[in-house]
N, CA, C and O atoms as a DFTB+ gen file, in Angstrom:
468 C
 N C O
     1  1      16.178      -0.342       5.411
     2  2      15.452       0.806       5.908
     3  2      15.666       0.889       7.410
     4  3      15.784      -0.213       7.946
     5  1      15.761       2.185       8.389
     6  2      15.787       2.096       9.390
     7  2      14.980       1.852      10.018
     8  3      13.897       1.430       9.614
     9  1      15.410       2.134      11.666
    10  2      13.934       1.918      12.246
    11  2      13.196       2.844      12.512
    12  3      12.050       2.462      12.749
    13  1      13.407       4.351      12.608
    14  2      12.987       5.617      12.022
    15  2      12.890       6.044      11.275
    16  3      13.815       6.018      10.463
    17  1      11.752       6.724      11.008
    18  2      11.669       7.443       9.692
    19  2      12.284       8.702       8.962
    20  3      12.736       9.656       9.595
    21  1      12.266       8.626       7.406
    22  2      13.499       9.567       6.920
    23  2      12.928      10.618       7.299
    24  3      11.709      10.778       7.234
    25  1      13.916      11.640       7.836
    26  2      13.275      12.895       7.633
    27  2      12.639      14.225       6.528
    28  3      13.307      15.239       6.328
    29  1      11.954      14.113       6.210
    30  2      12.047      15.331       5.319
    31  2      11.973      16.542       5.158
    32  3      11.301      17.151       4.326
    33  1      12.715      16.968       6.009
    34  2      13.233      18.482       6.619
    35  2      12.145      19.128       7.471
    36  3      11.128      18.663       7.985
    37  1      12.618      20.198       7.457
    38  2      11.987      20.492       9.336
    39  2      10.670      20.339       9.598
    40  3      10.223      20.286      10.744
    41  1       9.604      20.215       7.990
    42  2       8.443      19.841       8.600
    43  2       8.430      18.250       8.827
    44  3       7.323      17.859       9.195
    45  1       9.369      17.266       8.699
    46  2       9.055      16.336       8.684
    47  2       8.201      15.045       8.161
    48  3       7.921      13.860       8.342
    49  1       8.038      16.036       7.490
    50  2       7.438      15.197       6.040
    51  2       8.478      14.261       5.020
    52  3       9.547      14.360       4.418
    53  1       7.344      13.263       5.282
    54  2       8.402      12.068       4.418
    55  2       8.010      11.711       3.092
    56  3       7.061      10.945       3.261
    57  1       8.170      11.812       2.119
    58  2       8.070      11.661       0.720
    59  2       7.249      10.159       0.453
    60  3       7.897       9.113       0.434
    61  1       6.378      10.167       0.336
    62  2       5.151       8.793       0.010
    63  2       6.668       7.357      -0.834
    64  3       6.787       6.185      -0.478
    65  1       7.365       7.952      -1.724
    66  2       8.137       6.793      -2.523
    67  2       8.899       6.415      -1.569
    68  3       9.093       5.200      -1.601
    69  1       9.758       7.314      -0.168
    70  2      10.801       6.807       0.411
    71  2      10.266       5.715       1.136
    72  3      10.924       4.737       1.490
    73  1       8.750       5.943       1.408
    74  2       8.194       4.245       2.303
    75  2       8.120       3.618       1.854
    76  3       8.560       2.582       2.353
    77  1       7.533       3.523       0.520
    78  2       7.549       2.325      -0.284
    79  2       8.760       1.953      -1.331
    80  3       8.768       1.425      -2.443
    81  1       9.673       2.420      -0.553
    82  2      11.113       2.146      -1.503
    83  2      10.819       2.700      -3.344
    84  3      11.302       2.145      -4.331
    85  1      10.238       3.474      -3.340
    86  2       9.641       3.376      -4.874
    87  2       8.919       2.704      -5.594
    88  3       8.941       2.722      -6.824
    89  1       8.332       2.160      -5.022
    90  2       7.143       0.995      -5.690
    91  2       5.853       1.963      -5.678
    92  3       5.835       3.011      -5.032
    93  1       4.844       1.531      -6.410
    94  2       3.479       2.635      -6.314
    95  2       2.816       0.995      -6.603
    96  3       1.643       0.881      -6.248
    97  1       3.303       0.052      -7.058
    98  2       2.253      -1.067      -6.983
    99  2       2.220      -2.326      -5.583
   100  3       3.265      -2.856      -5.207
   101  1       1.014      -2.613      -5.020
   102  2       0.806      -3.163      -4.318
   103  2       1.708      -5.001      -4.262
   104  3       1.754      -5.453      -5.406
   105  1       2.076      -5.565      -3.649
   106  2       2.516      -6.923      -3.638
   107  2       1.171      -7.808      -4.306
   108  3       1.137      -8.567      -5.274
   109  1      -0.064      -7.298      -3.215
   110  2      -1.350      -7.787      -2.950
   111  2      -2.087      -7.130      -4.188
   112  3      -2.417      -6.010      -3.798
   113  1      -2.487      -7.299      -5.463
   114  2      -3.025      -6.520      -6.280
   115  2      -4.788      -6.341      -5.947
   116  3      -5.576      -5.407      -6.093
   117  1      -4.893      -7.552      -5.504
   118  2      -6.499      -7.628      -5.083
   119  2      -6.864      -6.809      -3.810
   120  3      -8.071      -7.041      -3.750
   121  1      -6.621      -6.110      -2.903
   122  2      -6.289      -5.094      -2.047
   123  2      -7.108      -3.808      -2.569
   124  3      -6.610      -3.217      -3.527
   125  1      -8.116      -3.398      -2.121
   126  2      -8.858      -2.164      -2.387
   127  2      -9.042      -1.305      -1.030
   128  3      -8.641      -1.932      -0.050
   129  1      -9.409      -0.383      -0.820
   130  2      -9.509       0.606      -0.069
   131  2     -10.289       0.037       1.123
   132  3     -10.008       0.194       2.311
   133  1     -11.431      -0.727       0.548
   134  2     -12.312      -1.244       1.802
   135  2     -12.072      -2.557       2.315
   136  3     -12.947      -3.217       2.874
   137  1     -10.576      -3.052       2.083
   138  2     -10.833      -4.571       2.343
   139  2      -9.912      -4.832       3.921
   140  3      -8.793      -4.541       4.345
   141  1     -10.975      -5.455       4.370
   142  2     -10.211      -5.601       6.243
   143  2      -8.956      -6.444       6.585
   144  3      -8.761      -7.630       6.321
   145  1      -7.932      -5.333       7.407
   146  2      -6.873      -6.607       7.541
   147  2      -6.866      -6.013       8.922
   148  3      -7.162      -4.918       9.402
   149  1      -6.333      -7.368       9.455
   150  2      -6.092      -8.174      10.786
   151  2      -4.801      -8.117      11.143
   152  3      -4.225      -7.946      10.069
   153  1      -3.718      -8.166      12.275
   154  2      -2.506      -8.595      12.367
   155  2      -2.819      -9.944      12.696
   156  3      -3.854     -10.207      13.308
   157  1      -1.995     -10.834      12.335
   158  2      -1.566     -12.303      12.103
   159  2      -0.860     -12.590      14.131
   160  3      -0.479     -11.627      14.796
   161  1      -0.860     -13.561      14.501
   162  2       0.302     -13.724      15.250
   163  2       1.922     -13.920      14.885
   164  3       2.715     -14.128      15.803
   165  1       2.275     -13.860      13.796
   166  2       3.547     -13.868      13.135
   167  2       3.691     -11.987      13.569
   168  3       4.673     -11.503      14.132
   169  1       2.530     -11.250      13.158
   170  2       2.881      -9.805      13.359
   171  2       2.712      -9.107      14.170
   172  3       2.925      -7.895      14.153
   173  1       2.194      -9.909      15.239
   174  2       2.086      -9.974      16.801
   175  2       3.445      -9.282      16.815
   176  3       3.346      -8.056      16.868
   177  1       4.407      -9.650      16.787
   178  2       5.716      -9.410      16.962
   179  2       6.810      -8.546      15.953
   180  3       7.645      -9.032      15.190
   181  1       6.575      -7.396      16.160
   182  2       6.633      -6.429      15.057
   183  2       8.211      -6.305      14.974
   184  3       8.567      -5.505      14.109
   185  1       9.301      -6.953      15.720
   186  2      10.651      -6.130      15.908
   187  2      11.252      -6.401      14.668
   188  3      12.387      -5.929      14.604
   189  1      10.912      -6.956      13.733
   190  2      11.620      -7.455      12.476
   191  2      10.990      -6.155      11.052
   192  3      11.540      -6.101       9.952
   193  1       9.840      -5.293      11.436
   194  2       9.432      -4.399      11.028
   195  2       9.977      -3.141      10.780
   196  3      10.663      -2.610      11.653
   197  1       9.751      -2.541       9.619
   198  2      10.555      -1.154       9.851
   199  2       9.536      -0.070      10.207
   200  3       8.422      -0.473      10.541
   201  1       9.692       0.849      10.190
   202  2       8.877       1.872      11.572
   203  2       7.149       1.794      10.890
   204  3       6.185       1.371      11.529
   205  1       7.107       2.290       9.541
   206  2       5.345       1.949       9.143
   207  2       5.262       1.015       9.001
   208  3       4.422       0.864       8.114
   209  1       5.446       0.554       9.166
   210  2       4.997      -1.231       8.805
   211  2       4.506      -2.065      10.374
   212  3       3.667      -2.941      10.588
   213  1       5.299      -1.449      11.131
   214  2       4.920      -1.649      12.900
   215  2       3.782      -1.234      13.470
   216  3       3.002      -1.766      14.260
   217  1       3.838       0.349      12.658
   218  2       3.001       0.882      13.399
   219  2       1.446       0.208      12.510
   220  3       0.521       0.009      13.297
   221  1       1.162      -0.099      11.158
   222  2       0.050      -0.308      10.389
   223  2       0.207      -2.110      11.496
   224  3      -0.964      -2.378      11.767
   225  1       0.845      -2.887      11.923
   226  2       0.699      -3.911      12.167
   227  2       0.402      -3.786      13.815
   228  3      -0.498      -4.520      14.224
   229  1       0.984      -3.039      14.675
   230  2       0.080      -2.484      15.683
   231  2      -1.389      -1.867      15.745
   232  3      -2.195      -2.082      16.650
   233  1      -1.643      -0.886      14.380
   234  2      -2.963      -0.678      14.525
   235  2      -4.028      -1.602      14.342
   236  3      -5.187      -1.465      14.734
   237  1      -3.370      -2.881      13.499
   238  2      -4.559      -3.986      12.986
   239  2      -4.570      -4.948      13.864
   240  3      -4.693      -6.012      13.257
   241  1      -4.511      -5.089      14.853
   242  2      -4.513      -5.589      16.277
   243  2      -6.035      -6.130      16.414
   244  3      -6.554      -7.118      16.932
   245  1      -6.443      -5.133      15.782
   246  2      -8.189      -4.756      15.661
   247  2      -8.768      -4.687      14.136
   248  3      -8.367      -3.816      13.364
   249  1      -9.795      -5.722      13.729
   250  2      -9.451      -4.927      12.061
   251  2      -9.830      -4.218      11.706
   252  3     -10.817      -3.742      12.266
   253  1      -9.236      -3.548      10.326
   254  2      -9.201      -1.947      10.390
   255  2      -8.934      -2.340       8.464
   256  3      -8.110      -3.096       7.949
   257  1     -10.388      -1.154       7.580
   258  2     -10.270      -1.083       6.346
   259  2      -8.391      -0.551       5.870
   260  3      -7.462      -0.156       6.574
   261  1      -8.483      -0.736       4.761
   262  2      -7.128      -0.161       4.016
   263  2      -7.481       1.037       4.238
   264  3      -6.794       1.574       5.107
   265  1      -8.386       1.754       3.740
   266  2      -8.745       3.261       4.417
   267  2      -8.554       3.835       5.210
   268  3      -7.975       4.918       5.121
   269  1      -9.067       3.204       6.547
   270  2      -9.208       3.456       8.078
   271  2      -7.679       3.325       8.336
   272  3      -7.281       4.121       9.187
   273  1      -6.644       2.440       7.760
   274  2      -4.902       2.405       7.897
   275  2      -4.645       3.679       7.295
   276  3      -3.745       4.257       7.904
   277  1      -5.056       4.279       6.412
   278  2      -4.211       4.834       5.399
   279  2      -4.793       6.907       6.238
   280  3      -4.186       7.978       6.227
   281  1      -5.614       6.662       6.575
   282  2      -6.280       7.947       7.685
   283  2      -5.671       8.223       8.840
   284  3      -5.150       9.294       9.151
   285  1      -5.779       6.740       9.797
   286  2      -5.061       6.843      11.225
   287  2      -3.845       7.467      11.286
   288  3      -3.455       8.420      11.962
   289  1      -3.143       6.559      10.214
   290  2      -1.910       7.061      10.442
   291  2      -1.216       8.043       9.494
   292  3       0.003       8.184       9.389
   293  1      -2.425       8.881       8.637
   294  2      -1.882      10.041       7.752
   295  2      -1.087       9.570       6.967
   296  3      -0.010      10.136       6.777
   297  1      -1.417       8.448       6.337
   298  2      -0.586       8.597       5.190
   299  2      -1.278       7.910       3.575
   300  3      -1.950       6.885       3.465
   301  1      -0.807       8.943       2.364
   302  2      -1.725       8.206       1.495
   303  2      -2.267       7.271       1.303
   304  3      -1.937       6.299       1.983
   305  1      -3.368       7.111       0.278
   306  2      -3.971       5.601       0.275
   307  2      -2.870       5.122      -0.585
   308  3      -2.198       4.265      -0.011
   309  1      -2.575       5.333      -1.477
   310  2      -1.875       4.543      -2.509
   311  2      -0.248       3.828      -1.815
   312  3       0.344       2.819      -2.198
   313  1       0.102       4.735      -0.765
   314  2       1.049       4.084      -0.016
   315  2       0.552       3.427       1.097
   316  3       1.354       2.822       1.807
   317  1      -0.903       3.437       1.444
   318  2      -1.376       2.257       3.020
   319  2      -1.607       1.025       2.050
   320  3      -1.613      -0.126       2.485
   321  1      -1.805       1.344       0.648
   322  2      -2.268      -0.365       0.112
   323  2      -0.770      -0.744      -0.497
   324  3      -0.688      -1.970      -0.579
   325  1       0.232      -0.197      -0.871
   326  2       1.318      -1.029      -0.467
   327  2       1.960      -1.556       0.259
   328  3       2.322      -2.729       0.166
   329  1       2.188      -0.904       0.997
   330  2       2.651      -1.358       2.517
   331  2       1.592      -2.052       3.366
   332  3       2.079      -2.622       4.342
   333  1       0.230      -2.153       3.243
   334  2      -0.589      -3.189       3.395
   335  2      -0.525      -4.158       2.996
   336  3      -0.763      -5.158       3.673
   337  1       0.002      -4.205       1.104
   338  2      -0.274      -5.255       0.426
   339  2       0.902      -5.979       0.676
   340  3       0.915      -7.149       0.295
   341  1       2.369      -5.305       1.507
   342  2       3.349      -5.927       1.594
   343  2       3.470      -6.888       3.185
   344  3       4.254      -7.765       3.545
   345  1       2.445      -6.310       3.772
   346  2       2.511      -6.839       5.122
   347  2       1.704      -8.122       5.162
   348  3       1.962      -9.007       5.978
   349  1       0.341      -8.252       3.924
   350  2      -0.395      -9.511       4.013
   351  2       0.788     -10.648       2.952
   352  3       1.032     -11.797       3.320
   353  1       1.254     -10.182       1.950
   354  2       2.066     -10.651       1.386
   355  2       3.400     -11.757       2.559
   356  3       3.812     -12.915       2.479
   357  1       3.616     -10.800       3.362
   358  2       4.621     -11.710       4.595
   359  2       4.451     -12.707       5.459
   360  3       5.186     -13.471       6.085
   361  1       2.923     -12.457       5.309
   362  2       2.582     -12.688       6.310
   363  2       2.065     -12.017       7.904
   364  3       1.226     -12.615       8.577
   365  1       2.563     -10.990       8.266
   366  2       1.950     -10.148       8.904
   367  2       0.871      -9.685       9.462
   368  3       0.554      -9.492      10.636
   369  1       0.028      -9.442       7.848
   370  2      -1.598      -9.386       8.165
   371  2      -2.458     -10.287       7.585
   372  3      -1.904     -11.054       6.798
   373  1      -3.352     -10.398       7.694
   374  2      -4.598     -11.748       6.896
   375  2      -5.493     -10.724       6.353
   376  3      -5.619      -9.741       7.083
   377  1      -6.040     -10.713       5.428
   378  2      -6.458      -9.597       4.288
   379  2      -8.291     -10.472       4.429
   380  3      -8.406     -11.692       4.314
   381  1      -9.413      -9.608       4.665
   382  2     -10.634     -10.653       4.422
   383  2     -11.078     -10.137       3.187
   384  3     -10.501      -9.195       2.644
   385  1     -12.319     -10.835       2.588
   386  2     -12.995     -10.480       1.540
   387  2     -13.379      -9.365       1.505
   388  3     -14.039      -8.843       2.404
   389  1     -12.961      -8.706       0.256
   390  2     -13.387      -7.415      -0.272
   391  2     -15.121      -7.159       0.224
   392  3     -15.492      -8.306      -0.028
   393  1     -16.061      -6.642       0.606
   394  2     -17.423      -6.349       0.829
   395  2     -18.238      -6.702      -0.604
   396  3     -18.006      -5.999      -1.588
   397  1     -18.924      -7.495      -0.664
   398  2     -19.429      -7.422      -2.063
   399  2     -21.089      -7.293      -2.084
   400  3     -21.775      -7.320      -3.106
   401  1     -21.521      -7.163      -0.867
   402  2     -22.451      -5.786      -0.752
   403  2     -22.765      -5.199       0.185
   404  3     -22.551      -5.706       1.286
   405  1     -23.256      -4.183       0.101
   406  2     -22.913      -2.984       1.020
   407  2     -23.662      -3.261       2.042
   408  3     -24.804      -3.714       1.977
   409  1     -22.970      -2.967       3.162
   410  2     -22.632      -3.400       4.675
   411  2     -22.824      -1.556       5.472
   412  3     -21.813      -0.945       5.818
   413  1     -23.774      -1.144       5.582
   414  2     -23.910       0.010       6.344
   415  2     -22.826       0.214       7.250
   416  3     -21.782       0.535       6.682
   417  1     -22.758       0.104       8.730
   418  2     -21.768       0.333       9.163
   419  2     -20.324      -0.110       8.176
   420  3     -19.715       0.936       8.400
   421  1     -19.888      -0.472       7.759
   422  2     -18.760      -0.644       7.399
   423  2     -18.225       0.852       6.116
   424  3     -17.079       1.269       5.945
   425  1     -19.122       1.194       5.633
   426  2     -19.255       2.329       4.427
   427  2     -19.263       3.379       5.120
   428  3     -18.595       4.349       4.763
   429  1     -20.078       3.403       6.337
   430  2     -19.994       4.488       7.004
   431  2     -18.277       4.716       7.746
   432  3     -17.789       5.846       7.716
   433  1     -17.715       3.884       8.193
   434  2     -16.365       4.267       8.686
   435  2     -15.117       4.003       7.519
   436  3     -13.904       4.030       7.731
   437  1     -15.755       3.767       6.354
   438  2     -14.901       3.896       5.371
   439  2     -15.240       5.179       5.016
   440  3     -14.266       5.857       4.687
   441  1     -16.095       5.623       4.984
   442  2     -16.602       7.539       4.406
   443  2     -15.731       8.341       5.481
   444  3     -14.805       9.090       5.169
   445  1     -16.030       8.157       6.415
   446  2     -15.015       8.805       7.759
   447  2     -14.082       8.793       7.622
   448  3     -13.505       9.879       7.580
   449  1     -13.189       7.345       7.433
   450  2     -11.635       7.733       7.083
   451  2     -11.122       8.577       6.032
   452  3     -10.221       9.415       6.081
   453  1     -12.286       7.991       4.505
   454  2     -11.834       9.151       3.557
   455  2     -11.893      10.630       3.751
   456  3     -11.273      11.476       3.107
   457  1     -12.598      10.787       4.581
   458  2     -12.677      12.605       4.820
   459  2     -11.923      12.829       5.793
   460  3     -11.745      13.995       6.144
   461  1     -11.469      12.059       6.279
   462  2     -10.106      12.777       7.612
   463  2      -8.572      12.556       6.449
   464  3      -7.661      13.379       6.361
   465  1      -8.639      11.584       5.879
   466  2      -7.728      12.180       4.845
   467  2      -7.552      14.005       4.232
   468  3      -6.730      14.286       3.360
């Protein structure tokens, strides 16, 4: 893959399968919408990255739901939890426990990301 993204004609829209090479399933199967990832210091260092994968490992600098990835940077959920699930899979990101009960602030900026979707 390059290090830019494909184009998909003049609006520039890129087809959800061309990022994920055609995969629709996650590496990480346990990976849900609300679960927090981190960049790693391995992903500190993104140059071995191809262009989403840099940029989702630049944004988690800070941690940030699968949601809140999949909003920022406009692009489906079903393609932020692969390419999520492929970046904790590398090593890249560190994935924490799913919420297993509800955490006010945290629901609240997971509701936010889903509606800027």
């Amino acid at each position: 893959m390059s290090d830019a993204p494909a184009s998909g004609g003049p609006s520039g829209f890129i087809r959800p399968f061309v990022i994920t090479g055609g995969r629709t399933q996650a590496a990480r199967p346990d990976l849900q919408f609300e679960t927090m990832v981190r960049t790693t210091v391995a992903g500190r260092d993104g140059a071995s990255l191809t262009y989403e994968r840099r940029h989702i490992a630049e944004l988690c600098k800070e941690a940030q739901s699968v949601a809140e990835v999949s909003a920022k940077l406009a692009i489906p959920l079903g393609v932020a939890i692969v390419l999520v699930g492929d970046l904790v899979a590398s090593g890249h990101l560190s994935a924490g426990r799913t919420v297993d009960r509800a955490d006010a602030a945290l629901l609240e900026r997971v509701l936010a990301g889903v509606k800027a979707l």
